[in-house]
DSSP file (Angstrom, degrees, kcal/mol; ACC not computed):
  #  RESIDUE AA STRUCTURE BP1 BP2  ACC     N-H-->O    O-->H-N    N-H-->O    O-->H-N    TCO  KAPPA ALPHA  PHI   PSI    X-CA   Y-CA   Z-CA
    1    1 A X     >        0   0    0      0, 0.0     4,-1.3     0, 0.0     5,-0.2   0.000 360.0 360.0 360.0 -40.7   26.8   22.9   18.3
    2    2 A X  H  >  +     0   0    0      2,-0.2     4,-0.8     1,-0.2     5,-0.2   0.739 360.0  52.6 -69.9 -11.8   29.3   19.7   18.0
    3    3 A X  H >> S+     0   0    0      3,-0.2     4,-4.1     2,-0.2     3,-0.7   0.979 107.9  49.5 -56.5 -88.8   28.7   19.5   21.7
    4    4 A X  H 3> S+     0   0    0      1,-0.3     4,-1.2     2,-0.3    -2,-0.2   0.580 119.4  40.3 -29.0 -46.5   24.6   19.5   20.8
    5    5 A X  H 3< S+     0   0    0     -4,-1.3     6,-0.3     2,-0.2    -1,-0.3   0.878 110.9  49.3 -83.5 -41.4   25.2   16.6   18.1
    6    6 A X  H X< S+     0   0    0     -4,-0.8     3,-0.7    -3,-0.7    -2,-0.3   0.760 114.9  49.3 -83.0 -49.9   27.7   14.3   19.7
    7    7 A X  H 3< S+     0   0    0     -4,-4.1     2,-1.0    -5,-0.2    -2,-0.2   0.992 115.0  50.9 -78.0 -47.5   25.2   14.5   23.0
    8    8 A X  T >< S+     0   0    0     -4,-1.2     3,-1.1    -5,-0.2     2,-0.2  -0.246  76.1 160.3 -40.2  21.6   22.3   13.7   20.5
    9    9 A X  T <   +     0   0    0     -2,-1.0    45,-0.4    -3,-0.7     3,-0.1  -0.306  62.9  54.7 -73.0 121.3   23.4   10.8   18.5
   10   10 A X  T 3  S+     0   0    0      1,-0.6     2,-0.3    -2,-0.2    -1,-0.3   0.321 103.5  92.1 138.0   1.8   20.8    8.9   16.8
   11   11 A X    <   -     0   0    0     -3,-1.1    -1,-0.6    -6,-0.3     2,-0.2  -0.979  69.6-133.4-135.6 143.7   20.0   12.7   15.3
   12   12 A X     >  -     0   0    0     -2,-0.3     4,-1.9    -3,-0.1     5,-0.3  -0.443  30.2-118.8 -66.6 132.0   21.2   14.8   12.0
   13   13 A X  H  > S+     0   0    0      2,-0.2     4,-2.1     1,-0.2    -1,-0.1   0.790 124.3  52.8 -23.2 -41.7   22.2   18.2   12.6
   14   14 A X  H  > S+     0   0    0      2,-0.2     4,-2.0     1,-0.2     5,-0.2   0.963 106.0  56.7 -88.6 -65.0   19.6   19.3   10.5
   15   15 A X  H  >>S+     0   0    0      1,-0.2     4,-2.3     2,-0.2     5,-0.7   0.914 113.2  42.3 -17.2 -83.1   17.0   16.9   12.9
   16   16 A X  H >X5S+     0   0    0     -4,-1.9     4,-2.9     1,-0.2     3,-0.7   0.890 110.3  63.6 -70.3 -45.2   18.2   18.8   16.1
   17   17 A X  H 3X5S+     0   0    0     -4,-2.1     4,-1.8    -5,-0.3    -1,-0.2   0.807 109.3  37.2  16.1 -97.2   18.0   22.2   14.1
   18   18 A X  H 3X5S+     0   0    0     -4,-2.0     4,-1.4     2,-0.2    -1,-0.2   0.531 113.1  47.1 -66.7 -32.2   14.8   22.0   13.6
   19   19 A X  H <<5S+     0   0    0     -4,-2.3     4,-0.3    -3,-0.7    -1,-0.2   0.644 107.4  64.4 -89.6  -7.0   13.2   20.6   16.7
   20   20 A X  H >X<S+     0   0    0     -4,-2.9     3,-5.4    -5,-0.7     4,-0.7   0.917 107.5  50.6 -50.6 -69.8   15.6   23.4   18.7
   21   21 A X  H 3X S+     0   0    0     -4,-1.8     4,-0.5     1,-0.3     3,-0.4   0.531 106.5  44.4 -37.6 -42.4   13.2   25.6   16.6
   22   22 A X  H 3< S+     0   0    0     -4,-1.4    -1,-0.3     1,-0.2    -2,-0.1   0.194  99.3  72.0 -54.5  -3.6   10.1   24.3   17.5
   23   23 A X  H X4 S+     0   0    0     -3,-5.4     3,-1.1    -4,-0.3    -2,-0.2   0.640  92.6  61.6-113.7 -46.6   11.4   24.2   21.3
   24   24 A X  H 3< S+     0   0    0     -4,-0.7     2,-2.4    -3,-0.4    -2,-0.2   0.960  94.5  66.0 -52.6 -55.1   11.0   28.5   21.2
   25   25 A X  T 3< S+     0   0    0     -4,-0.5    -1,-0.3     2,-0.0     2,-0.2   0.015 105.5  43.8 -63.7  34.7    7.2   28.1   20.5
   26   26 A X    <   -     0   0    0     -2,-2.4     5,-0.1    -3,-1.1     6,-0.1  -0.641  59.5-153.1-161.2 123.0    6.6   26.6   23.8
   27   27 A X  S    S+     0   0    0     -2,-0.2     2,-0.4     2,-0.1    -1,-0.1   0.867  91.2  60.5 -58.1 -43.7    7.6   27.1   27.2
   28   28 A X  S >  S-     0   0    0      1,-0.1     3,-0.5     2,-0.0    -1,-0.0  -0.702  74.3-155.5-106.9 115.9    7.2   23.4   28.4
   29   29 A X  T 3  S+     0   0    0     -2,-0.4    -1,-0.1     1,-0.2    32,-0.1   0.410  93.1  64.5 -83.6  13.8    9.8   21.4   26.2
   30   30 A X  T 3  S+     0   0    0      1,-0.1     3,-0.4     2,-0.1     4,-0.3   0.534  87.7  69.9-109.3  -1.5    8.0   18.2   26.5
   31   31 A X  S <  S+     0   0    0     -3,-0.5     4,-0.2     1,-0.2    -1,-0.1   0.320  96.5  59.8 -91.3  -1.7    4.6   20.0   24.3
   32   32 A X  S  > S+     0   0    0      2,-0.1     4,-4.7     3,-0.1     5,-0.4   0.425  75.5  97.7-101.5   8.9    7.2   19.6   21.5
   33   33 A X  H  > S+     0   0    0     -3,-0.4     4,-1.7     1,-0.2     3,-0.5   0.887  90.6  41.2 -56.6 -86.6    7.3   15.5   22.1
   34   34 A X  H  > S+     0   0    0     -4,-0.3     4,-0.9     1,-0.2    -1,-0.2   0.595 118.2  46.7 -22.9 -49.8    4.6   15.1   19.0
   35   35 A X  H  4 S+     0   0    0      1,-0.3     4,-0.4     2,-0.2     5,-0.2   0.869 113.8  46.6 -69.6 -62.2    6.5   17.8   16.7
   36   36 A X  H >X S+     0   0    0     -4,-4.7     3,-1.9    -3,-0.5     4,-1.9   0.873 109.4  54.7 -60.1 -29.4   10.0   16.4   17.3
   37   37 A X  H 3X S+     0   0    0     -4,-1.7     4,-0.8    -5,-0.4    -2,-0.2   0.848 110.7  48.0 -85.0 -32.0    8.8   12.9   16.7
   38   38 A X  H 3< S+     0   0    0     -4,-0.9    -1,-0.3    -5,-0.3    -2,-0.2   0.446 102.3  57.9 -67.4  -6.8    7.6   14.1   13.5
   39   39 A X  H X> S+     0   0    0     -3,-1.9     3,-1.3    -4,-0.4     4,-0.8   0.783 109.5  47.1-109.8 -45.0   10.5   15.8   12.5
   40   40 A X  H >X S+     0   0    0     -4,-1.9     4,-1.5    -5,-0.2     3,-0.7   0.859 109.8  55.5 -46.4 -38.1   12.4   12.4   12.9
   41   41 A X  H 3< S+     0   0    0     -4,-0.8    -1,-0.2     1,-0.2    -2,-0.2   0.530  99.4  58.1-101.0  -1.5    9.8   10.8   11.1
   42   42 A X  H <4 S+     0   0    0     -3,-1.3    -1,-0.2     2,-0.1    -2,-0.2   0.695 110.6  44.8 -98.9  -6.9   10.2   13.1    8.1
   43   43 A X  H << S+     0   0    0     -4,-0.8    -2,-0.2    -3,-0.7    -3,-0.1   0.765 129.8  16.6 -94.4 -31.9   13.7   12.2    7.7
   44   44 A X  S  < S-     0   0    0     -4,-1.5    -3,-0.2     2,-0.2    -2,-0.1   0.618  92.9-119.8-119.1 -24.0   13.8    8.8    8.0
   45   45 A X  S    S+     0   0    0     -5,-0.4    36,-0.3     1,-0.2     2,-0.2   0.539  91.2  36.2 113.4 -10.2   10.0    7.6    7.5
   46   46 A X  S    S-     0   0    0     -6,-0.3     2,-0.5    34,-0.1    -1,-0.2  -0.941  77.7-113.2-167.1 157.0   10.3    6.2   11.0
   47   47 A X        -     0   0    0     30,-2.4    -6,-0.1    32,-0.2    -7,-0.0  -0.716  26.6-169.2-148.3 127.4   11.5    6.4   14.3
   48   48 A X     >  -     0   0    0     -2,-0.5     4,-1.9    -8,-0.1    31,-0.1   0.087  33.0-103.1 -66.3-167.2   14.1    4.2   16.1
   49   49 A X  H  > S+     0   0    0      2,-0.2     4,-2.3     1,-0.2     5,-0.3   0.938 118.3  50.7 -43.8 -94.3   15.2    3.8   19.2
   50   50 A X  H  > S+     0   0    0      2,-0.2     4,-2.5     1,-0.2    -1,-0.2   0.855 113.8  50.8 -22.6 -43.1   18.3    5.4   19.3
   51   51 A X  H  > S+     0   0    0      1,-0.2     4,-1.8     2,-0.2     5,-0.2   0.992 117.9  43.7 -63.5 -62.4   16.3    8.9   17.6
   52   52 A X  H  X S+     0   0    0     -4,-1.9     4,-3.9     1,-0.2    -1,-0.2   0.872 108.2  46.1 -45.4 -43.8   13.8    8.6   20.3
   53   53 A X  H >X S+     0   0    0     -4,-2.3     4,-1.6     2,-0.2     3,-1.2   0.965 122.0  50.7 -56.4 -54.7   15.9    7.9   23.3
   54   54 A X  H 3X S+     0   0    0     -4,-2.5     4,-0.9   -45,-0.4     3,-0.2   0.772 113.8  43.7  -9.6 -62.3   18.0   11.3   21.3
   55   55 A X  H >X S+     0   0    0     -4,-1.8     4,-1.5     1,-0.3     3,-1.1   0.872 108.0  54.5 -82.9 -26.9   15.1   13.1   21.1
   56   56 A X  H <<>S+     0   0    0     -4,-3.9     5,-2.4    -3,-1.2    -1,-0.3   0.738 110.9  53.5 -57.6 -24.3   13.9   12.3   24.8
   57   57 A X  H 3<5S+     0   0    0     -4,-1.6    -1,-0.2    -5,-0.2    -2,-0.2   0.497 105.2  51.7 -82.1  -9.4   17.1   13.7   25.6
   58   58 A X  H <<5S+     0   0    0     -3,-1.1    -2,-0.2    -4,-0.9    -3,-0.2   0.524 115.9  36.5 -81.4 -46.6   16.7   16.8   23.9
   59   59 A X  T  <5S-     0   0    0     -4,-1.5    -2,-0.2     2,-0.2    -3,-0.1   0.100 111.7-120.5-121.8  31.0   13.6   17.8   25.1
   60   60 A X  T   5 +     0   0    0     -5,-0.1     2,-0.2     1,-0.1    -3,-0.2   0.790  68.6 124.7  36.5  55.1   14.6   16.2   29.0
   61   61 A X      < -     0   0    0     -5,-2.4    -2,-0.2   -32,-0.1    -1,-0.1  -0.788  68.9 -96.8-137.7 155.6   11.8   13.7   29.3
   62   62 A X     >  -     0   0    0     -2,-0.2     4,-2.0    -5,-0.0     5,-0.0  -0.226  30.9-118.0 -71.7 170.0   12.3    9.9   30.0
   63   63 A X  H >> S+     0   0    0      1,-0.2     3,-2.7     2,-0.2     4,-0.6   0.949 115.2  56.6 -77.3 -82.1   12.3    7.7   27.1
   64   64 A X  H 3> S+     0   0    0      1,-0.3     4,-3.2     2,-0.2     5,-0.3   0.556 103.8  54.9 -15.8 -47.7    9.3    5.9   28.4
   65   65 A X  H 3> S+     0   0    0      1,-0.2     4,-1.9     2,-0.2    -1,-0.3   0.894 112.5  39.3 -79.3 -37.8    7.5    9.1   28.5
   66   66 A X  H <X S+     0   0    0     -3,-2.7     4,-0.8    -4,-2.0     5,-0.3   0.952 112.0  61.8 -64.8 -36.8    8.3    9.9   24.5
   67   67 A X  H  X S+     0   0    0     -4,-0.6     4,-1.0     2,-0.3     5,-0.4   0.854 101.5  53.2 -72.7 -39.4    7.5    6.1   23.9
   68   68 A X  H  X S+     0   0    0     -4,-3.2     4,-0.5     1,-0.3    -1,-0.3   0.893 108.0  48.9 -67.2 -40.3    4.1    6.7   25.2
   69   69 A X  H  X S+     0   0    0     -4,-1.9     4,-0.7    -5,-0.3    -1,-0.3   0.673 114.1  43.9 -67.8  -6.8    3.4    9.6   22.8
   70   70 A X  H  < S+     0   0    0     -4,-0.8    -2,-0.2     2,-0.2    -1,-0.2   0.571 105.7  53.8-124.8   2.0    4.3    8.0   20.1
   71   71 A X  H  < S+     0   0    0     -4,-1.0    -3,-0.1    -5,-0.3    -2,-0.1   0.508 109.8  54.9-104.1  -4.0    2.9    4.9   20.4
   72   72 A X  H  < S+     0   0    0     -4,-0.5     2,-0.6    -5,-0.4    -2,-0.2   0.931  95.5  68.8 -81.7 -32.4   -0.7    6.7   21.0
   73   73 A X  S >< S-     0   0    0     -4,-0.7     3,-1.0     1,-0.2    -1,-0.1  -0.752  80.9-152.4-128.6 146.1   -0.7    8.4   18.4
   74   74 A X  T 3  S+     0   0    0     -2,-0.6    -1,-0.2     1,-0.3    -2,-0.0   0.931  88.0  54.5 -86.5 -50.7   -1.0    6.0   14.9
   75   75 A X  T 3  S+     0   0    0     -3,-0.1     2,-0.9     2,-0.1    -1,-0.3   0.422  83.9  89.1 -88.7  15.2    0.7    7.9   12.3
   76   76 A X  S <  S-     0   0    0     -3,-1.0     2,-0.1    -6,-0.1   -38,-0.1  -0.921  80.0-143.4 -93.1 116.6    4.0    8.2   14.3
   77   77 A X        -     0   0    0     -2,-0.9   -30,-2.4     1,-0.1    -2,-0.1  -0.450  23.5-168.6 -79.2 129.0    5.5    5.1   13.0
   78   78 A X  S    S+     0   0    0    -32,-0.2     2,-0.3    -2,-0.1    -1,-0.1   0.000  79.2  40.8-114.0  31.1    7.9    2.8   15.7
   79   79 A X  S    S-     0   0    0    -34,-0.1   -32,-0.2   -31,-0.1     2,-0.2  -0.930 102.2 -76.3-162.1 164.8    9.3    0.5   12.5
   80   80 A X        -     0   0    0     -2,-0.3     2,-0.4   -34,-0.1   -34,-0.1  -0.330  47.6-168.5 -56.6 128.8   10.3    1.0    8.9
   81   81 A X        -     0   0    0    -36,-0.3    43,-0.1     1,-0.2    36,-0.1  -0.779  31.3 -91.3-112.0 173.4    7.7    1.6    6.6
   82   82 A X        -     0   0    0     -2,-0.4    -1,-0.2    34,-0.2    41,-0.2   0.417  53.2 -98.2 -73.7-169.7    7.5    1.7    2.7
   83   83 A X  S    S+     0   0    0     39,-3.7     2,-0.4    38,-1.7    40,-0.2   0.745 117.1  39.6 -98.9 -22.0    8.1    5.4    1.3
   84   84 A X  E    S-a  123   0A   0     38,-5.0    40,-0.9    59,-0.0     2,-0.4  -0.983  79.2-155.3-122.7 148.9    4.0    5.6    1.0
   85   85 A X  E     -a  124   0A   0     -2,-0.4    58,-1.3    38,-0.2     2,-0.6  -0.969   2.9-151.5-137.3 122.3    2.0    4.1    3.6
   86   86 A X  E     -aB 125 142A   0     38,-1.3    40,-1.9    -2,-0.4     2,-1.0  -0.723  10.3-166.1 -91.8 110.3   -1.3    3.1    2.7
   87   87 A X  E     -aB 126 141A   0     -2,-0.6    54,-1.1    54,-0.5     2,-0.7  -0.667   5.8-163.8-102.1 109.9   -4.0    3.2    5.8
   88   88 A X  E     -aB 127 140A   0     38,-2.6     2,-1.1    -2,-1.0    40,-0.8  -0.745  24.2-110.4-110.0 140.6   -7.2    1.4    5.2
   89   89 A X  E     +a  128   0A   0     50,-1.8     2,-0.8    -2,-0.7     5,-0.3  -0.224  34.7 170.4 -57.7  88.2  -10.1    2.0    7.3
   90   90 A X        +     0   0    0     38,-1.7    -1,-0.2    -2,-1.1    39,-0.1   0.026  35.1 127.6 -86.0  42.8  -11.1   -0.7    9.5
   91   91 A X  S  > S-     0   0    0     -2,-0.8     4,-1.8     1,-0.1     5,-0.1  -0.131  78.6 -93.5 -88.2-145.6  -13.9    1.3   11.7
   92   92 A X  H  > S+     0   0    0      2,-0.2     4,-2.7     1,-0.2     5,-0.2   0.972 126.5  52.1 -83.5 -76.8  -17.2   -0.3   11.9
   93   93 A X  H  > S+     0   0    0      1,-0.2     4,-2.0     2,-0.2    -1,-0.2   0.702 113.4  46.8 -35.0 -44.7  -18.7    1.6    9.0
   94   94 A X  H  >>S+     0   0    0     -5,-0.3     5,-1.6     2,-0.3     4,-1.1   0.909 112.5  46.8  -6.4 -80.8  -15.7    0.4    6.6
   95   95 A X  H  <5S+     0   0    0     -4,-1.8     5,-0.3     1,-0.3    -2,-0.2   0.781 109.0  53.8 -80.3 -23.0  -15.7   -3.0    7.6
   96   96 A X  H  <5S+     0   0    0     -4,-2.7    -1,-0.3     1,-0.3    -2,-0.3   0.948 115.2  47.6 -70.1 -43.8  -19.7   -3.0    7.1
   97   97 A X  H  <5S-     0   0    0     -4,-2.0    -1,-0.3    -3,-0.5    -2,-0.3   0.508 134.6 -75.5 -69.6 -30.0  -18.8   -1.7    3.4
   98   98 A X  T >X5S+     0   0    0     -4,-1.1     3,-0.7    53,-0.1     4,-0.7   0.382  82.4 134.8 140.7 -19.4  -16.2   -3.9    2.3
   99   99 A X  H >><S+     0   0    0     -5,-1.6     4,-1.7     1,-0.3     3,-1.3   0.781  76.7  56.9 -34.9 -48.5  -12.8   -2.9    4.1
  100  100 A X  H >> S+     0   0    0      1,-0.3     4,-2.6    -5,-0.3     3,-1.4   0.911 114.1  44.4 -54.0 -68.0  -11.8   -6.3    5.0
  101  101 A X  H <> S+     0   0    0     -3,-0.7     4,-2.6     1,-0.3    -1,-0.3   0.642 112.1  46.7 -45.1 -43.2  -12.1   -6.9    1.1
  102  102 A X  H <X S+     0   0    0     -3,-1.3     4,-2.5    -4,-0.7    -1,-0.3   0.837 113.8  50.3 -99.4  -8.3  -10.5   -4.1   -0.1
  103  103 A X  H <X S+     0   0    0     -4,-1.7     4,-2.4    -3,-1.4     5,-0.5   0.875 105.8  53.8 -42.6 -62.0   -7.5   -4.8    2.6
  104  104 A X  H  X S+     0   0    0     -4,-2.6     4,-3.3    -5,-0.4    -2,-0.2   0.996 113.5  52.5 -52.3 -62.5   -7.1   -8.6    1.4
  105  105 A X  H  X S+     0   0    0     -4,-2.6     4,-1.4    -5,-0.2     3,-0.4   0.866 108.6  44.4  -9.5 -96.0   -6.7   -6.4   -2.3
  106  106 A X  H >X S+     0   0    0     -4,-2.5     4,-1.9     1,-0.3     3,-0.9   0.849 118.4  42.9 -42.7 -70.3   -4.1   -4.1   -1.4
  107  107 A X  H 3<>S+     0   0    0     -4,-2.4     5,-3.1     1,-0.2     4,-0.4   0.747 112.6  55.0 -60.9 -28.3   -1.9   -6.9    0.5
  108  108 A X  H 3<5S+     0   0    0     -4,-3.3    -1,-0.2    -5,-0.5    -2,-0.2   0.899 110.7  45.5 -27.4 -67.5   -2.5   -9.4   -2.3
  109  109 A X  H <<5S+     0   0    0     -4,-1.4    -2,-0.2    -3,-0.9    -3,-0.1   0.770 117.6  38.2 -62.3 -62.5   -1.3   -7.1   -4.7
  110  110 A X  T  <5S-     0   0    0     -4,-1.9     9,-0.3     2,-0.1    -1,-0.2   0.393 101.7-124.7 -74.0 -12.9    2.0   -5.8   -2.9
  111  111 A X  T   5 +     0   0    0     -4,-0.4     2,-0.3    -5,-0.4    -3,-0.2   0.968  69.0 123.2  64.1  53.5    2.7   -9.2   -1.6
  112  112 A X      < -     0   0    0     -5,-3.1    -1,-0.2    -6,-0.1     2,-0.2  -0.916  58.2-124.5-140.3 156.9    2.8   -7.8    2.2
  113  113 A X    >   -     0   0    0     -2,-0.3     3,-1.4    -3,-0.1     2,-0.5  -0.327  58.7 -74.4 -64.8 150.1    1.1   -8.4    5.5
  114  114 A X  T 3  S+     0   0    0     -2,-0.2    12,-0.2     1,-0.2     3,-0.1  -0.582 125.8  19.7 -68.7 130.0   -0.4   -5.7    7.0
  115  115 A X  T 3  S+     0   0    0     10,-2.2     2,-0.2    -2,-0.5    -1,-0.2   0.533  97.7 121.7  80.1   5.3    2.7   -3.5    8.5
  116  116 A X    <   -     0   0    0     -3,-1.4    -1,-0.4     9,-0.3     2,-0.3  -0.471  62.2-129.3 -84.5 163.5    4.9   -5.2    6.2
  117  117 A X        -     0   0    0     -2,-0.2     7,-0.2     7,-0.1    -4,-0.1  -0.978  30.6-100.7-145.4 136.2    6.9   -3.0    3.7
  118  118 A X    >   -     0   0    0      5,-1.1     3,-0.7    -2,-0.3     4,-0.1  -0.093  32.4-107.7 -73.8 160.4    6.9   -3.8    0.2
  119  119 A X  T 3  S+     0   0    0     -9,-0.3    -1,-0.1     1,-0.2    -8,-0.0   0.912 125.2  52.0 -23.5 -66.1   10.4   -6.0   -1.4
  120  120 A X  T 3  S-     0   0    0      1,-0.1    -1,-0.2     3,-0.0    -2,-0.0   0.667 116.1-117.4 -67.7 -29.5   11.2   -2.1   -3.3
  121  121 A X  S <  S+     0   0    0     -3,-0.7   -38,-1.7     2,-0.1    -2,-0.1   0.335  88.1 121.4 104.5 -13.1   10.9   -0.2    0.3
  122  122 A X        +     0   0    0    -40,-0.2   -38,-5.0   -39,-0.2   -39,-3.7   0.973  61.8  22.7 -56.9 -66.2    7.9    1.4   -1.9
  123  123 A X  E     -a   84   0A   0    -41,-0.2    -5,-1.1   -40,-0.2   -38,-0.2  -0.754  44.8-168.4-105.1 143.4    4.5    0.6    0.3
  124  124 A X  E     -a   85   0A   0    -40,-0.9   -38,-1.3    -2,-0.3     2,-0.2  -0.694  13.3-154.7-108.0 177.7    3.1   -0.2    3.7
  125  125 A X  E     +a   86   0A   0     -9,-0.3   -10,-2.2   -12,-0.3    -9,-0.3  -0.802  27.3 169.8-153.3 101.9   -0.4   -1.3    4.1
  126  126 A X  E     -a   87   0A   0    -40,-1.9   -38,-2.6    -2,-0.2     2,-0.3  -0.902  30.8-122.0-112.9 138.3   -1.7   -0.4    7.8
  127  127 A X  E     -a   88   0A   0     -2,-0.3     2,-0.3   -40,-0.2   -38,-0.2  -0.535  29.4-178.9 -48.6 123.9   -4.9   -0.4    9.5
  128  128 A X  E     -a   89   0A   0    -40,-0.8   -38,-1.7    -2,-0.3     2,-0.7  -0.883  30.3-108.8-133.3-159.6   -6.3    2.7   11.1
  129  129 A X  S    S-     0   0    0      1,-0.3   -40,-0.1    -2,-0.3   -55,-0.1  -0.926  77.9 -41.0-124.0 106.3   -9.5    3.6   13.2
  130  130 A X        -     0   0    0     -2,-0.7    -1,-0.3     1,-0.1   -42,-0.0   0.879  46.2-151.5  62.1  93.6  -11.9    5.7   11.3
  131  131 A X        -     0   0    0     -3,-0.1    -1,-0.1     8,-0.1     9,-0.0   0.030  51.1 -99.3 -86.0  35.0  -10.7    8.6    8.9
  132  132 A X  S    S+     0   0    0      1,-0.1     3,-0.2     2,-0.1    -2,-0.0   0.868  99.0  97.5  65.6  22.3  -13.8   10.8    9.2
  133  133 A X    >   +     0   0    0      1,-0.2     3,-1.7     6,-0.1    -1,-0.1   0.158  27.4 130.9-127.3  56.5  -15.3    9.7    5.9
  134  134 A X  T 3   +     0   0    0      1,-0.3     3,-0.3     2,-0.1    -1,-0.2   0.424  62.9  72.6 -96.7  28.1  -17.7    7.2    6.6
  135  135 A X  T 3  S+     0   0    0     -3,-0.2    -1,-0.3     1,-0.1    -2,-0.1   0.278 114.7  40.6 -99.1  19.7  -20.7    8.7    4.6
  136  136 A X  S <  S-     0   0    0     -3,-1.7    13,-2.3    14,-0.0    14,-0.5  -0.260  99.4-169.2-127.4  36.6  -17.7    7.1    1.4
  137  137 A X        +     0   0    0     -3,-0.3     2,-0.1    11,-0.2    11,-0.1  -0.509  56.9  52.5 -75.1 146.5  -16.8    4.2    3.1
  138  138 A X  S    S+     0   0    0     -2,-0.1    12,-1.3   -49,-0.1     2,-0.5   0.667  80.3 176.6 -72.5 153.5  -14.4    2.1    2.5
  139  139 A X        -     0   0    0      9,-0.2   -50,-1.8    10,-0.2     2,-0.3  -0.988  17.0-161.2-134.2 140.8  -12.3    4.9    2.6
  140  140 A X  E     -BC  88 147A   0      7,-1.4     7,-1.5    -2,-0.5     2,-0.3  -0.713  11.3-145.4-104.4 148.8   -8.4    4.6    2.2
  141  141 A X  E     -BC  87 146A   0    -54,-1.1   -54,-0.5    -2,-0.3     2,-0.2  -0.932  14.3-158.3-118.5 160.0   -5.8    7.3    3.2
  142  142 A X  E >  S-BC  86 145A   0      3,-0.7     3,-1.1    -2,-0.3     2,-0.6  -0.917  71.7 -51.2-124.4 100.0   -2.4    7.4    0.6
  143  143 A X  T 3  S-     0   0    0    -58,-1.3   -56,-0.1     1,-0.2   -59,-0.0  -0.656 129.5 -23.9  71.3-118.8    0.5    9.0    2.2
  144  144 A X  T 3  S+     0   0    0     -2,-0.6     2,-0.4    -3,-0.1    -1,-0.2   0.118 115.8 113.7 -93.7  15.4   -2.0   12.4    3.3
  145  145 A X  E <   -C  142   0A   0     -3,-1.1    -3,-0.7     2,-0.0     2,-0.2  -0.724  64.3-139.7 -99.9 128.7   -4.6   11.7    0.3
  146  146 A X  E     -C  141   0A   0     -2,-0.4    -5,-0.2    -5,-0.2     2,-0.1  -0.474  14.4-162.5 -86.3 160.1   -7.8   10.8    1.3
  147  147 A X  E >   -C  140   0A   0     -7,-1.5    -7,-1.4    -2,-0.2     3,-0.7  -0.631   9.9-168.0-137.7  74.2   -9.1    8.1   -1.1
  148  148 A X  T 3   +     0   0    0      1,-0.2    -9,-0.2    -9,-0.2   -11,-0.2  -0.401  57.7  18.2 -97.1 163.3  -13.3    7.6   -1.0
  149  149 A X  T 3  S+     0   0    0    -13,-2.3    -1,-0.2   -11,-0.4   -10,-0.2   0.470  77.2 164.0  69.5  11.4  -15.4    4.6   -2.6
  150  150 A X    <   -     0   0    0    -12,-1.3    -1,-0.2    -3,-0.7     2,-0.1  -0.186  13.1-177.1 -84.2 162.6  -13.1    2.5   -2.9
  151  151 A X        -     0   0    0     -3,-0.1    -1,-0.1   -49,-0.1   -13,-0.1  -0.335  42.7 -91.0-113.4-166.3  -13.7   -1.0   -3.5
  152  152 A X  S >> S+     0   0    0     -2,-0.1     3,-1.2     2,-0.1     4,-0.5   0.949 120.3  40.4 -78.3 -54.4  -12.3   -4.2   -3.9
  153  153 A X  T 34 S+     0   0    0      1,-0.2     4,-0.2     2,-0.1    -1,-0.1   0.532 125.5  34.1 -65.7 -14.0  -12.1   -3.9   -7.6
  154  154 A X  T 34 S+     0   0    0      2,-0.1    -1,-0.2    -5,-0.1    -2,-0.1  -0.111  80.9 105.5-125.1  24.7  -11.0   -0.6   -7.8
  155  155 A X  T X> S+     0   0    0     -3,-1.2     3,-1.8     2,-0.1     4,-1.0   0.879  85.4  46.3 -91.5 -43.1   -8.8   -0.4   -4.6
  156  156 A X  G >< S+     0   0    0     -4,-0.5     3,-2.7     1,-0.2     2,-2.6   0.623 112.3  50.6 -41.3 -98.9   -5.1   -0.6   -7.0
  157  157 A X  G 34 S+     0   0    0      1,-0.3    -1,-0.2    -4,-0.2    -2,-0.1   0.239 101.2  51.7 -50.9   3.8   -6.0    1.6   -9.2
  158  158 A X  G <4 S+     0   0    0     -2,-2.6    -1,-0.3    -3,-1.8    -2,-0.2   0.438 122.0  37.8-113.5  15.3   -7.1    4.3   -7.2
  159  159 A X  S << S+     0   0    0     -3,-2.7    -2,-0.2    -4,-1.0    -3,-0.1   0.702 133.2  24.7 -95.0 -89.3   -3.3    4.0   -5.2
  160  160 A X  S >  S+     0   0    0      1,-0.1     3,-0.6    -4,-0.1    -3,-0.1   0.666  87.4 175.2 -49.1 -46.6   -1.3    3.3   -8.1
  161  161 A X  G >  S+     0   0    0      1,-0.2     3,-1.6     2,-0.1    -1,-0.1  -0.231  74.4   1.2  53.2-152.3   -3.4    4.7  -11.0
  162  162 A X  G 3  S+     0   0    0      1,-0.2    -1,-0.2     2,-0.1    -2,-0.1   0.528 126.0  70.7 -41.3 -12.8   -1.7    4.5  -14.0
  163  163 A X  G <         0   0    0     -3,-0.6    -1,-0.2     1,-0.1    -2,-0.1   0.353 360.0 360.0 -37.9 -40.3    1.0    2.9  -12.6
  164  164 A X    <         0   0    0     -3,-1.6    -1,-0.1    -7,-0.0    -2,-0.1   0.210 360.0 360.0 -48.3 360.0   -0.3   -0.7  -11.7
């Protein structure tokens, strides 16, 4: 196992653990590319370079070839984000409804850019494409919490809540 870590750097014991385990449920070690990336991303919230090339090395695929899964697919993050990351819906329906507005909100409020991470490490505020709700558009996701109606006037308080 110090073998296993020491060839792996840029991953926790715990990290390689766990995506070993996830490496039995599949024949093909490169069908764990999503799973491992997530398992990185549950530990740190991101994933660098150094985890990835690790984890490309782990499951014996090029780094190019992890870099392309994980930059398709939007909620694997390739920079730091805040400890919640707030996605608001910019699909068609959304933007017809108010997204832009309730977007301008959010980043107003936290004093960030989109993809920027708040002073405190606390928030991100990211675009995504379309969460399935658009008969409650604009619709926000928080962390995994779907968020529906929201507005401009009511886009804090339905993140923060009491809190604000």
């Amino acid at each position: 196992m110090t073998e296993n870590i020491q060839k792996f750097a840029g991953l926790s014991p715990e990290e390689i653990t766990e995506i070993n385990a996830e490496m039995t449920r599949y024949a093909d070690k490169a069908a764990v590319s999503i799973e491992a990336l997530k398992i990185v991303q549950k530990h740190h919230r991101w994933v660098s370079d150094e985890a990835l090339v690790a984890v490309a090395e782990l499951l014996e695929i090029s780094p190019a070839q992890l870099e392309g899964v994980a930059t398709f697919y939007n909620l694997i993050y390739r920079r730091p984000v805040g400890k919640t990351v707030i996605h608001y819906c910019n699909s068609v329906t959304c933007w017809m409804l108010g997204a832009e507005k309730v977007r301008e909100r959010l980043c107003r409020h936290f004093h960030v850019d989109l993809g920027e991470m708040t002073a405190d490490g606390e928030y991100t505020v990211l675009p995504i494409v379309c969460l399935g709700a658009c008969d409650h558009a604009p619709v926000v996701m928080v962390g995994d919490q779907l968020r529906l109606d929201i507005t401009e006037e009511n886009a804090v308080y339905e993140i923060l809540g009491d809190r604000r």
